[in-house]
Backbone bond lengths (Angstrom), bond angles and torsions (degrees), N, CA, C in turn:
res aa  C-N    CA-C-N  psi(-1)  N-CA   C-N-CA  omega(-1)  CA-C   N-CA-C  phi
1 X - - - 1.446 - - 1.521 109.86 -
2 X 1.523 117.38 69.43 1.454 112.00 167.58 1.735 116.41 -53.66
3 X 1.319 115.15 -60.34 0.674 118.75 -141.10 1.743 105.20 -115.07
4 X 1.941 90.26 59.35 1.475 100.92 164.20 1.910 142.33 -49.45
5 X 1.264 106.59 -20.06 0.974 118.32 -174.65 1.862 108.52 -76.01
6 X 1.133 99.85 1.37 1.712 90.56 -174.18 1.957 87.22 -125.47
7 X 1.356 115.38 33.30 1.322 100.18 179.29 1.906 103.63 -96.06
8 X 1.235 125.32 157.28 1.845 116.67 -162.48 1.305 79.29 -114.19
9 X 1.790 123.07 98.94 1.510 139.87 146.56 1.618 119.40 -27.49
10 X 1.382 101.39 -62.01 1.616 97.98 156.16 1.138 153.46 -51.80
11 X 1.511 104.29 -17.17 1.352 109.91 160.17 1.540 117.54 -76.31
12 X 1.179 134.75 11.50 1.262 131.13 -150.36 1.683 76.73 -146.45
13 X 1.103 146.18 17.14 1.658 122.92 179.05 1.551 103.90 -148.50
14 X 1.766 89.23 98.21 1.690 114.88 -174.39 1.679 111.23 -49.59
15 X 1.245 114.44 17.12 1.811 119.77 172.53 1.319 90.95 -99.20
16 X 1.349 134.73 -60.55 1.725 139.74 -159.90 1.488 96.62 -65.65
17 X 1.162 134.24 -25.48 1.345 119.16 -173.76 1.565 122.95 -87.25
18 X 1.387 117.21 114.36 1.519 121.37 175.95 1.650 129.80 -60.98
19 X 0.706 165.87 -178.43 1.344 161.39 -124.40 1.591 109.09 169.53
20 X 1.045 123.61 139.87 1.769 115.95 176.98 1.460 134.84 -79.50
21 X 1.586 91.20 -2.02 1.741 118.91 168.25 1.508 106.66 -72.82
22 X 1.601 117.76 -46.97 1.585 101.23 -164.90 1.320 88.00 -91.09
23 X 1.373 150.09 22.61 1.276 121.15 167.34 1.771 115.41 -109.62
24 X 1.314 95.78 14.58 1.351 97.52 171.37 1.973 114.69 -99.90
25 X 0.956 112.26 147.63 1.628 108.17 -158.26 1.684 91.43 -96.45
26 X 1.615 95.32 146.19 1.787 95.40 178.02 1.575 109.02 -87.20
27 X 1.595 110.43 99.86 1.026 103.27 -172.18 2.108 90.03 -131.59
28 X 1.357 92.11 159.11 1.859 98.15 179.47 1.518 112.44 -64.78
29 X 1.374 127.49 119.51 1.387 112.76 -168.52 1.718 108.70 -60.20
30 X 1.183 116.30 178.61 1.685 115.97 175.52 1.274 112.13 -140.50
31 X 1.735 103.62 121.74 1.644 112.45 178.37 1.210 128.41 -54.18
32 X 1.101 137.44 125.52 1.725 137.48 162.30 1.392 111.66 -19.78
33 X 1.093 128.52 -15.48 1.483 135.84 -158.72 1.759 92.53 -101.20
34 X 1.481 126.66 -46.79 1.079 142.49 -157.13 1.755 104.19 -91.66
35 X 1.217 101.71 -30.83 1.750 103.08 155.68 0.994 128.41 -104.86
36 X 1.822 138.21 27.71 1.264 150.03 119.78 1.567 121.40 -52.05
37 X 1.528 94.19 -48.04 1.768 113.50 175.92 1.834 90.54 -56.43
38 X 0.935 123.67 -79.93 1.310 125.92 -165.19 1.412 109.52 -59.62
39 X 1.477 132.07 3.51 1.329 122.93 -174.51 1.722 90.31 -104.83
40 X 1.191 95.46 -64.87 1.744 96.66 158.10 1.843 130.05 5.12
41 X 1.572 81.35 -81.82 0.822 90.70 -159.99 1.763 104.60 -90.06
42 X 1.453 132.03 -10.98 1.506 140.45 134.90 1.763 111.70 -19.66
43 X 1.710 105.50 -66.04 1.552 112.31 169.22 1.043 111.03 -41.26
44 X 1.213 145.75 -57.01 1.246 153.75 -105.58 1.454 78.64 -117.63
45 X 1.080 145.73 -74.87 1.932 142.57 170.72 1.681 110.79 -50.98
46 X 0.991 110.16 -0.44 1.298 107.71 -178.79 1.553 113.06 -95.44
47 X 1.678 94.17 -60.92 1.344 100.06 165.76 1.649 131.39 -67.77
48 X 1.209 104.66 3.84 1.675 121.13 -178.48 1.661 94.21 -106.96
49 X 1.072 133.04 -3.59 1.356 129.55 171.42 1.410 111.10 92.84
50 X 0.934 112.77 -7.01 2.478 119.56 -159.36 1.512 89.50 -99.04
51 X 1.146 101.23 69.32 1.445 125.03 165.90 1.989 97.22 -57.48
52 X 1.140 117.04 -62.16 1.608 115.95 -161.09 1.652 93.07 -67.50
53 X 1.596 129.32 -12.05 1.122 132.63 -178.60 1.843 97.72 -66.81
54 X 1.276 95.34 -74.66 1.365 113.85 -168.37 1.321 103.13 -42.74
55 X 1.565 125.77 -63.24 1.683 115.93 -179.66 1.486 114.36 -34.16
56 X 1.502 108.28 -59.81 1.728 125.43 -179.32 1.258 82.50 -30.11
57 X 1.459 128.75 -79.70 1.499 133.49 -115.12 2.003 90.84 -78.23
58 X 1.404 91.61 -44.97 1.889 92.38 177.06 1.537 111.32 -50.37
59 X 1.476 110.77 -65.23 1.217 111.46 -166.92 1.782 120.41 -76.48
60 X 1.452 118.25 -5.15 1.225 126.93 165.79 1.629 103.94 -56.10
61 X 0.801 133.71 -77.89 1.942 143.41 -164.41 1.302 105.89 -132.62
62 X 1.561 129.89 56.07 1.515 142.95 146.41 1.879 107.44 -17.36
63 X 1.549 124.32 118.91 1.025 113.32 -175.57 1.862 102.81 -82.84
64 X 1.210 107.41 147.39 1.285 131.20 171.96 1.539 141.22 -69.23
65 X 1.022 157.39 143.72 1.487 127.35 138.09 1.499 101.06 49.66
66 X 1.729 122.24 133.42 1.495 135.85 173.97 1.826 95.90 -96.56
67 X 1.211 100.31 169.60 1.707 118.45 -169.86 1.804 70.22 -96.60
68 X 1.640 107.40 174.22 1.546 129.10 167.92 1.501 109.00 -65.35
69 X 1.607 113.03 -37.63 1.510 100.87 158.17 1.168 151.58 16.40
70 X 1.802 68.76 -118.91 1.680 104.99 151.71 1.238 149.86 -56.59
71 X 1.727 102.06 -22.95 1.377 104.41 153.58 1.755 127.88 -82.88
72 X 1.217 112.59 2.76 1.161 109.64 -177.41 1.623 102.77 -98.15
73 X 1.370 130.74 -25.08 1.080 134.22 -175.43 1.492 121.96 -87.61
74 X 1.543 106.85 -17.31 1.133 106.74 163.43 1.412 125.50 -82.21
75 X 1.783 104.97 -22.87 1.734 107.77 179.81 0.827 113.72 -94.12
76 X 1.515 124.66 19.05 1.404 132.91 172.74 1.305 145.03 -135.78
């Protein structure tokens, strides 16, 4: 090992390393059923023209994370 100075310390120190558990946010999952309601009702400002409505309404409470559900019905 001449040429210690280019070795990455952090890679070697099991505190610096992230995990794919803490990068998921604790949020309530949301049913397929509950983002129909919201697609719904998205149409519904869309086709009424209130476009700056509809963004609001998306970007107010963006749904999250699927329930087990919903993920099974979509991969299947």
């Amino acid at each position: 090992m001449e040429d210690w100075r280019r070795i990455d310390i952090d890679a070697l120190d099991p505190e610096a390393q992230i995990i794919a558990e803490e990068l998921k946010p604790e949020v309530a999952p949301v049913s397929a059923e509950e983002v129909q309601t919201r697609i719904s009702t998205l149409r519904s400002y869309i086709s009424k023209g209130a476009f700056t409505d509809a963004i609001g309404f998306l970007t107010e409470d963006p749904p999250y994370g699927a329930d087990d559900a919903s993920k099974v019905s979509v991969n299947h």
